[in-house]
N, C-alpha and C positions, 0 to 999 in steps of 0.2 A: 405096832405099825409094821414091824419087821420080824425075820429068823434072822437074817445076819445081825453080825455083833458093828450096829452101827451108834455114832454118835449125836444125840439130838442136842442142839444147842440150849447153853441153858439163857434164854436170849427173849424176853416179854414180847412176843410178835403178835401183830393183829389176829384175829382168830381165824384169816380165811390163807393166809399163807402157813405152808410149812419152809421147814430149811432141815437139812440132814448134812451130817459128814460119813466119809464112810472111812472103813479103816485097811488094814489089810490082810483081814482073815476073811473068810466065808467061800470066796471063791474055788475057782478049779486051777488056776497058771500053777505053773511047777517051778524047782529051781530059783534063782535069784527073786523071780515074779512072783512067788506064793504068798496069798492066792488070789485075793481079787485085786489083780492089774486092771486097771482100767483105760489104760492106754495102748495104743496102736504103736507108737514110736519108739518103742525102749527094746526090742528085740527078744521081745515075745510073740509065742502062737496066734496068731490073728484069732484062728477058732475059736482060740482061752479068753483072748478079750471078748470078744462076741459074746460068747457064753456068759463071760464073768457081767457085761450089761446089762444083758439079759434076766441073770440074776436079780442085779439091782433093781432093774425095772418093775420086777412084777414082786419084788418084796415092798418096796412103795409104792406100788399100784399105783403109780404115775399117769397122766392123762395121755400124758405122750411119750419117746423118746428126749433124753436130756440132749441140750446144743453141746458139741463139741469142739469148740475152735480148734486151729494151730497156735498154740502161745508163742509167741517170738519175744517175750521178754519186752515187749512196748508199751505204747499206753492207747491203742486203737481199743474202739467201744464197739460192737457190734450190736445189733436192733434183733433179739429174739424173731421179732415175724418176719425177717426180712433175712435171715440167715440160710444157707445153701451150702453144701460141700464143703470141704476141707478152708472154711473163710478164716485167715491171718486176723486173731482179734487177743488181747490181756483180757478182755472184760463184756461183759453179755447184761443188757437191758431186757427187760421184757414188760411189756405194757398189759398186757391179757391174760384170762386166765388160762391154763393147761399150759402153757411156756416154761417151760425146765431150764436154769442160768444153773451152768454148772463150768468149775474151771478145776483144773488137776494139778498135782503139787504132789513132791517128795523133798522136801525142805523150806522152798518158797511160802510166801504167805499167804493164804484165802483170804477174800476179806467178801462177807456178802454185807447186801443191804438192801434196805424197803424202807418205803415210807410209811409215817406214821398211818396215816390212813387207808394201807392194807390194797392199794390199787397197782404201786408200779415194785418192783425188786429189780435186782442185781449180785450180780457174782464179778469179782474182781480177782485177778493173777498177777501179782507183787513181790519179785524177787526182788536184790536191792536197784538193780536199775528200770524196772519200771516204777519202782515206789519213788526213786528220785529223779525221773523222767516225769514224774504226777499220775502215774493209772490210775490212783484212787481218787483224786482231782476231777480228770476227763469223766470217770466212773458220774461223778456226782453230777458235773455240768451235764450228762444226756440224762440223767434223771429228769434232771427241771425242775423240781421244786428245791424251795429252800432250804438249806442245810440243816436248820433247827427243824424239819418236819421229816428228816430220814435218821435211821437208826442203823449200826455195822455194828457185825460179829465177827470176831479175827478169830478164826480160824489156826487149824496146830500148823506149827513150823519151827522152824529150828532155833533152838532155844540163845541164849546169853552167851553160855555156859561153852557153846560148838561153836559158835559162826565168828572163826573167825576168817579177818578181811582185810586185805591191804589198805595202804595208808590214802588211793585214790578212793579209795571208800569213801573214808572217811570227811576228806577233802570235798566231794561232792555232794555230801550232805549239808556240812559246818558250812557249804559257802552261799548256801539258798536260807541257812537256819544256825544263827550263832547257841541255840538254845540244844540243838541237835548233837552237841559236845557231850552231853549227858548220858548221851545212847554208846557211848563205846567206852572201853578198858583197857588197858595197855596189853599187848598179846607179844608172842613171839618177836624177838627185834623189833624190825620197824612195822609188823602188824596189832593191827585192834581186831577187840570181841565186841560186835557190835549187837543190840537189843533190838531188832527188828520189829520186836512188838510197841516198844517205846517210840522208837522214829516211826511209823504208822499211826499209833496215837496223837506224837506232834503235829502231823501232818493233819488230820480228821480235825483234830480241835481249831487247827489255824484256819481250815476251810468254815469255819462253822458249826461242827456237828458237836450237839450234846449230850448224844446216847452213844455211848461204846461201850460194846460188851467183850467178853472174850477173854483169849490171847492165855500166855501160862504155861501152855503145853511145850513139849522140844519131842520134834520127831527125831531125831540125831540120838535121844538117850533112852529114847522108849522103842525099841527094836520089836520088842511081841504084840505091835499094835500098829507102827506107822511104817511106812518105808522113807526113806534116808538117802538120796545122793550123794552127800556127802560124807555119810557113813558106809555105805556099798558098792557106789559106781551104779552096774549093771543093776537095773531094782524097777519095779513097777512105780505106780502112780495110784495117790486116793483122786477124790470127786469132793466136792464141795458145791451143793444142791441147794438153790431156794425156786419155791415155785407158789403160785398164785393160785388156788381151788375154785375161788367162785367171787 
C-alpha cells in the first residue's frame, strides 16, 4: 500500500475500510521534527509539513486529503462532511465513502473505530483528559449505532512504564470508576504510573463495546519509530487514519 514505513493495524476490519498509522520516519522535517511531522503546530517548516502530507497522501492513494482538526484536549466530535478550516474538534465521524478521520498524537492516545458493517468509522484524540471528560463516549454516541455493532483499535501511546501523573489524575478517574484503581502504580512521592491503555479499555467495555483491539506499544520508549512529548518537548506528530473505499 505504501514506501513509508507505516503501520497497518492488525485489527479484522470490514473489507471496504482501511485504517493506517503512520510513524516517524519517511518524511522530509529536519531537526527535533524528523521526518514526517505531520503537524502545523509544533514549530516546524510549514513547507515540511505540507510536503510531509503530501507524502502520506499519495502513498495511500487517499480519495481525498485527511480532516485535520485543532485538538484542544476535549471531547467535541466533528461530522467528516461538514468540517471546514482549522474546526476545534478530539474526534472526527465520517458517514461516506472517500472521508479520511484522522487525529495526531505524540504520546496521547488514538483510538479509531467502525462499525461492524463497514458503513460509518471514526478517529478519536484521548489524552488523559479527554479520555476522562468521555471523547471516546461522545465518539460512540455520534456514531449511532450500538456499541456491540462497533469495533476500536488503540492506537501507540505512551506506555505504563513513562506516564507518569499526579495524584489529580488519578482522583479523576477512581471517582467516575472504582474499578479504574487498577490502571495506576505508585510513582514518584505522591505521583502514579498510569496504563492509559487499561483505563481506555475500562471505559470502551462499560460503554458496551466488545471488540478492542490494540494498545501495547509506548511511544516514550520507542524513539526510532514514534515521537514522544514527553520524551522531547519540541517533536512532531504521527496520523492515525481510518477511511471508508466504497
Amino acid at each position: 500500500m505504501s514506501a513509508l514505513p507505516l503501520i497497518v493495524p492488525d485489527w479484522p476490519l470490514p473489507a471496504n475500510l482501511r485504517a493506517v498509522q503512520t510513524t516517524r520516519a519517511g518524511g522530509v522535517s529536519t531537526g527535533p521534527w524528523q521526518s514526517l511531522n505531520l503537524a502545523l503546530h509544533t514549530g516546524d517548516d510549514p513547507a515540511a509539513v505540507h510536503r510531509n502530507r503530501s507524502l502520506l497522501g499519495a502513498a495511500l492513494d487517499l480519495p481525498r486529503p485527511p480532516l485535520w482538526p485543532t485538538q484542544v484536549h476535549g471531547t467535541a466530535v466533528a461530522e467528516a462532511a461538514a468540517m471546514a478550516g482549522a474546526l476545534e474538534a478530539d474526534a472526527v465521524v465520517a458517514r461516506g465513502p472517500g472521508e479520511v478521520c484522522s487525529v495526531q498524537t505524540a504520546d496521547c492516545l488514538p483510538v479509531l473505530f467502525a462499525t461492524l458493517d463497514g458503513r460509518e468509522v471514526a478517529a478519536a484524540h484521548a489524552g488523559w483528559r479527554g479520555l476522562a471528560g468521555g471523547v471516546l463516549e461522545a465518539t460512540l454516541d455520534a456514531l449511532g449505532y450500538p456499541p456491540a455493532q462497533v469495533t476500536a483499535w488503540l492506537g501507540p501511546a505512551i506506555g505504563p512504564e513513562a506516564f507518569e501523573v499526579g495524584p489529580e489524575v488519578r482522583a479523576a478517574f477512581i471517582g467516575q470508576d472504582a474499578e479504574a484503581t487498577g490502571a495506576f502504580r505508585p510513582g514518584t512521592g505522591d505521583r502514579w504510573f498510569a496504563d492509559i491503555y487499561r483505563l481506555a479499555r475500562l471505559r470502551l467495555e462499560r460503554a458496551g463495546l466488545r471488540e478492542i483491539h490494540g494498545g501495547g506499544r509506548c511511544t516514550h520508549a520507542e524513539s526510532e519509530t514514534f515521537f514522544s512529548y514527553r520524551r522531547d518537548g519540541t517533536c512532531g506528530r504521527m496520523a492515525t487514519l481510518i477511511w471508508r473505499v466504497g
